[in-house]
N, C-alpha and C positions, 0 to 999 in steps of 0.2 A: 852692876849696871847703873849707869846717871839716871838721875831721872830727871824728864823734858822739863825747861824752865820756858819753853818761849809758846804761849799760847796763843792762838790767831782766832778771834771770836769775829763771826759774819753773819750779813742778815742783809734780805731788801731794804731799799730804803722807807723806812719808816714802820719795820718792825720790830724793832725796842732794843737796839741792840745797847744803845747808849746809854739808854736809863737800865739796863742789864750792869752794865760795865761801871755806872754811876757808884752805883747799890754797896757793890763787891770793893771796889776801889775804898768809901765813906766808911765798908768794916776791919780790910784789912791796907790800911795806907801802905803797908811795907811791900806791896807787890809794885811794881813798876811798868807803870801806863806810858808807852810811848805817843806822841803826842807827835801827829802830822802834820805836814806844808798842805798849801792849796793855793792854788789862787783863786777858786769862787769867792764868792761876796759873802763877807759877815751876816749873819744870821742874828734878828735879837738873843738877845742871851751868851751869845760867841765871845769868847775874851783871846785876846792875843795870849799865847803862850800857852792857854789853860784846855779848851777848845782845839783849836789850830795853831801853826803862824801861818800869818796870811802873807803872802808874797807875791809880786808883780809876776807877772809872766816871763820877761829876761830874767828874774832874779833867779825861778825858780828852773830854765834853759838850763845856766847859768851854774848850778846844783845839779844838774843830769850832765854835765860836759864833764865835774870835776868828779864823778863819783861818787857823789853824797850820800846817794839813796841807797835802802836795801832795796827798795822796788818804789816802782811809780808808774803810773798809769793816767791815761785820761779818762775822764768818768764823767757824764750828763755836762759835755763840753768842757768840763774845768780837770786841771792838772793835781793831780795827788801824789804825796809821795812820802816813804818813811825812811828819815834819817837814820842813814846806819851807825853812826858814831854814838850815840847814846842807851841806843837795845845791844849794842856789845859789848857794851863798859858794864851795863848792870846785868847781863848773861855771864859775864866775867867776876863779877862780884856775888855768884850764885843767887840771884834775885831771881824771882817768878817774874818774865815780861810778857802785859797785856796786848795782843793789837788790835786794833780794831779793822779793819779792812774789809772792802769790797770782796767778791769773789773774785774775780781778776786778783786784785794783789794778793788775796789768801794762796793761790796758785802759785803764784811766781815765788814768795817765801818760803814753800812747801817743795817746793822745786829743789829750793836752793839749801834750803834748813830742813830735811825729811824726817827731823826727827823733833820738828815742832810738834803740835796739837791743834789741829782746828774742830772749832765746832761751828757750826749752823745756827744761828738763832729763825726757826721758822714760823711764822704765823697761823695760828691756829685754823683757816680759811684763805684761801684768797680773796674771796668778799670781805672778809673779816680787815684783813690786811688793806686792800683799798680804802675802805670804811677810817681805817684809821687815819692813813695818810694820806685822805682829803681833810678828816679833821684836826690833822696837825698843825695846819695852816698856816706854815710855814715856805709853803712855794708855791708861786703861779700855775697857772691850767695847763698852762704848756709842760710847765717843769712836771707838774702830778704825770702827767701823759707821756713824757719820757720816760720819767724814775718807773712807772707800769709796765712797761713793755720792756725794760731791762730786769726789771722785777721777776717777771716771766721765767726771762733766762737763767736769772742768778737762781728762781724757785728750782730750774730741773738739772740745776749741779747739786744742788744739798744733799746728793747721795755720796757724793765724792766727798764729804767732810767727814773726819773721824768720828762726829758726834753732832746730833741735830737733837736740839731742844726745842720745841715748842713751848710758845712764849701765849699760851692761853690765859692762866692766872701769874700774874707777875710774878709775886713771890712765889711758886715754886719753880721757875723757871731762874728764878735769882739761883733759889739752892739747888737744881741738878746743874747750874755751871760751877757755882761753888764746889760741891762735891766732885767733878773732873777735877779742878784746880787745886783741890789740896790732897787729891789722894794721888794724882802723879809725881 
């Protein structure tokens, strides 16, 4: 039997999936983080290439005409999307690939690849989880008030992921994703 090399980790926004994925990424480099399109706007701390790539709206049309993507979605008005040309070259070269994705995309790869791995990163409350990501502050009242009510939705699929970690105390939420990731 293979075992799965293509892991799909998901969370609302702003319940720590990133700094999950940070963590795990800074111990073992040799797993391969695919790294998304968007056209939203640069965030502090966002770097081209490392982050996102950031691309104009025709550019990234443009990429969904020609096939680029394994999936893509519109998300809190802005376009996402993960190039397929770089998660098949290191699934090809037996690498462990990370994704990070939306519920929506976790879907549509799960569709397509059933023989990925997704987990849930969940917040330990939904108060908790609000709490955090007003003080993330990193997006306007509008944007909190969207990412909320799509938060909602993405909280009542976490059943449909193979594995839902609660992200209460960081580090152990670091290590039951680690422990999925290395014992598959």
């Amino acid at each position: 039997m293979s075992h799965p090399n293509l892991f799909i980790i998901s969370s609302v926004a702003g319940g720590g999936k990133s700094t999950i994925i940070s963590k795990i990424l800074s111990e073992y480099p040799e797993f391969f983080f695919s790294i998304s399109c968007t056209t939203r706007t640069p965030r502090p701390g966002d770097e081209e290439g490392k982050t996102y790539y950031f691309l104009t709206v025709p550019e990234f049309k443009k990429k969904i005409e020609q096939g680029e993507f394994y999936e893509w979605a519109e998300v809190h008005g802005n376009f996402y999307g993960t190039p397929k040309t770089p998660i098949l070259q290191a699934i090809g070269e037996n690498k462990k690939v990370i994704l990070d994705l939306d519920v929506q995309g976790a879907k549509s790869v799960k569709s397509i690849r059933p023989d990925s791995i997704t987990i849930f990163i969940e917040p330990p409350s939904r108060e908790i989880w609000i709490e955090r990501l007003i003080r993330r502050g990193t997006d306007s009242q509008s944007s909190i008030e969207k990412r909320i009510q799509n938060g909602f939705n993405e909280l009542d699929e976490a059943h449909t992921f193979d594995y839902i970690v609660v992200n209460d105390i960081l580090e152990d939420a670091v290590q039951k994703v680690k422990d999925i990731l290395l014992k598959s």
